[in-house]
N, C-alpha and C positions, 0 to 999 in steps of 0.2 A: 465472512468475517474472520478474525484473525481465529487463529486453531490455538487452543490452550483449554482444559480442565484444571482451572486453580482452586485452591481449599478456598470456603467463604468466611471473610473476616464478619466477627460479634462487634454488636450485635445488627443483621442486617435480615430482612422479612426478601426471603427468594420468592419468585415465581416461576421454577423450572420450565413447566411447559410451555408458558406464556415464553420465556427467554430473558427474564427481566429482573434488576435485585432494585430493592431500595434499600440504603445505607444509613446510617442513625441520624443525618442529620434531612431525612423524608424524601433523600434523591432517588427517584428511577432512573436506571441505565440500560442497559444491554448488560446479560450477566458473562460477559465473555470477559469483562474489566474488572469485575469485583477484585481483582488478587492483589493488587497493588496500589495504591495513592497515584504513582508514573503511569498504570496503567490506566486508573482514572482520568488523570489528565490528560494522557495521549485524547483516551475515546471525547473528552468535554469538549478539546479545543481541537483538534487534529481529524481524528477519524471521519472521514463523509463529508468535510469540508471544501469546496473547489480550490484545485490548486492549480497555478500556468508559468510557476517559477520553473525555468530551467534546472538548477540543483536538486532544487527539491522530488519534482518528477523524475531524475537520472534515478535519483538518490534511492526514491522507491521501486523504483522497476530491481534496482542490483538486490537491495536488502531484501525482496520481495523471493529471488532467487538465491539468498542465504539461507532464510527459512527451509528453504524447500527438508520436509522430515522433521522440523524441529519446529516449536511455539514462537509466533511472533513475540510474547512476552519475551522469553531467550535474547531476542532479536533486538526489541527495543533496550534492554538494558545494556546491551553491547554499542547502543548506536553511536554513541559518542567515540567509543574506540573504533568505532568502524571509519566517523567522518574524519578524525585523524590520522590513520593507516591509507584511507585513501581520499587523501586531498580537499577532502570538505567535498567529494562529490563531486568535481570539476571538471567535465567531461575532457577538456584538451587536456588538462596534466595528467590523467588517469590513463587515456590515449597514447602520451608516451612512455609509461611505465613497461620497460624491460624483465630481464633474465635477475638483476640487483632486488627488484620493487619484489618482485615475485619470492626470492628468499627471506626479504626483509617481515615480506606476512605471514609466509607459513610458519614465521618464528614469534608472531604477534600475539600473547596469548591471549589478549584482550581482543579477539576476533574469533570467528568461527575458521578454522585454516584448513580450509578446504581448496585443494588445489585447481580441480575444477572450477568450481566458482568465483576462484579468484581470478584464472583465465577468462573465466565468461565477462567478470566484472572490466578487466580490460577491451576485449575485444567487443563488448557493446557499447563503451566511451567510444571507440575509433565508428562504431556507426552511428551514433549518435551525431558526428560534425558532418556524415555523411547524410543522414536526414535531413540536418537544416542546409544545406545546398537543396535541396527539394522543395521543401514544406515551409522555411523558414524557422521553423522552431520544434522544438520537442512538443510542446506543447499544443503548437498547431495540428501537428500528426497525430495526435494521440486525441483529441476532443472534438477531430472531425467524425469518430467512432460514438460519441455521447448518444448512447440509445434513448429513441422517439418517448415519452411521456405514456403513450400508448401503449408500447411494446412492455412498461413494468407492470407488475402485482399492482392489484385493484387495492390492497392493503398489505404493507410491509409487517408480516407478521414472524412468529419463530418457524414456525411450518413454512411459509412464505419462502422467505431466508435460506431454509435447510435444503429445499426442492432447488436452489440454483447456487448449487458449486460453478457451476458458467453462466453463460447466458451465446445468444447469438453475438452481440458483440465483443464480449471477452474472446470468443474463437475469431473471431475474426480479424480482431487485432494481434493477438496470437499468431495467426496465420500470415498476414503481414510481415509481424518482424520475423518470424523467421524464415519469410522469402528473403529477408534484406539481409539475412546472417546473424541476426543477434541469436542468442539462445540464453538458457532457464530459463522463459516464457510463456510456458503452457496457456494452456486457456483456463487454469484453473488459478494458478497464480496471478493472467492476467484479470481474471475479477476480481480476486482480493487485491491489488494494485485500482482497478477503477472503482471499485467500495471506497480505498483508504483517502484516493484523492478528489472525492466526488462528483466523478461522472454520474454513478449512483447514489441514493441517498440510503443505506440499509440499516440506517437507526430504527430501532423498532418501534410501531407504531404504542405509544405511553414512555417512554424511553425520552427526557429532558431535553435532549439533545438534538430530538428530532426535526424541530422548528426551527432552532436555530440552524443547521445546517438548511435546512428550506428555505430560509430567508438570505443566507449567503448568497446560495445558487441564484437567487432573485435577481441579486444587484449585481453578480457576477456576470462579467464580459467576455466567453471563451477567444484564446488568443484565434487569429484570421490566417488561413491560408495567402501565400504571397499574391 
């Protein structure tokens, strides 16, 4: 789940160890969102939901590699200067960003300007066009990895949750792309990346949120290998 320790907004009845807040108007969440309204909404609509949009999949893997050290909260408040620094996420136009693009960020202060990262964030667009000559799609590459119903926790609990910073297939895909050259990757980033675009479901079990992302993944159709 995303990393951040936020103050809890009043009046709200927490369940620490459980891992769970309710908010005054009787919502249970995941307490990793209590700190902000944006951060609510991400977790309502967004977090744990299936995703097989190209943009949006780039979009998370790069931001997922911004974080690295800092709070997704950080990250999400930044996101919107992030999709205009670079290209709405566009894997070809982000692919031709030069020596120009590269000074124009490190002076963006509505981003995180880290130069590393902003090199990785290039150079995993130019593999990204080189995956889908493979796979056909980012998407396809990435949800052939969707781990077995079997392989998860018998109940998605805080404990549950805390005991997998990875899992076998976060390494795995992991392991993957950086035989194909990308990097920020890890296998720890790549499970909070498969948590945020629901390959996993790690809504906690009493957590509002949690069915409805169950019911998404239901009617959802993972994109096909070519």
């Amino acid at each position: 789940m995303p990393s951040a320790t936020p103050p809890t907004p009043s009046p709200v009845a927490a369940s620490p160890a459980a891992g769970l807040f309710t908010d005054d108007s009787r919502t249970t969440r995941c307490a990793w969102c209590q700190a902000t309204p944006l951060y609510r909404n991400y977790h309502d609509s967004e977090w744990g939901f299936p995703v097989d949009d190209e943009r949006r999949l780039f979009e998370k893997i790069c931001l997922e590699g911004f974080q690295a050290g800092l709070s997704w909260l950080t990250i999400l408040n930044k996101r919107e200067a992030f999709r205009s620094a670079f290209a709405n996420f566009d894997a070809e136009q982000v692919a031709r960003f030069g020596a120009r693009d590269i000074k124009r960020l490190l002076n963006d202060t509505g981003i995180v300007r880290h130069a590393g990262k902003i090199a990785s964030t290039i150079n995993n667009a130019q593999r990204v066009i080189e995956l889908r000559k493979e796979f056909g799609s980012l998407g396809a590459f990435v949800w052939r990895l969707e781990p077995e119903a079997k392989s998860r926790p018998a109940s998605i609990t805080h404990e549950a949750v805390k005991a997998m910073p990875t899992s076998p297939a976060s390494t795995a895909l992991s392991k993957d792309l950086k035989k194909r050259g990308w990097t920020f990757v890890g296998p720890t980033t790549m499970y909070a990346f498969m948590q945020a675009m629901g390959l996993v479901n790690d809504h906690l079990e009493g957590c509002a949120s949690r069915k409805a992302a169950l019911a998404a993944r239901k009617v959802f159709a993972p994109p096909r290998l070519p």
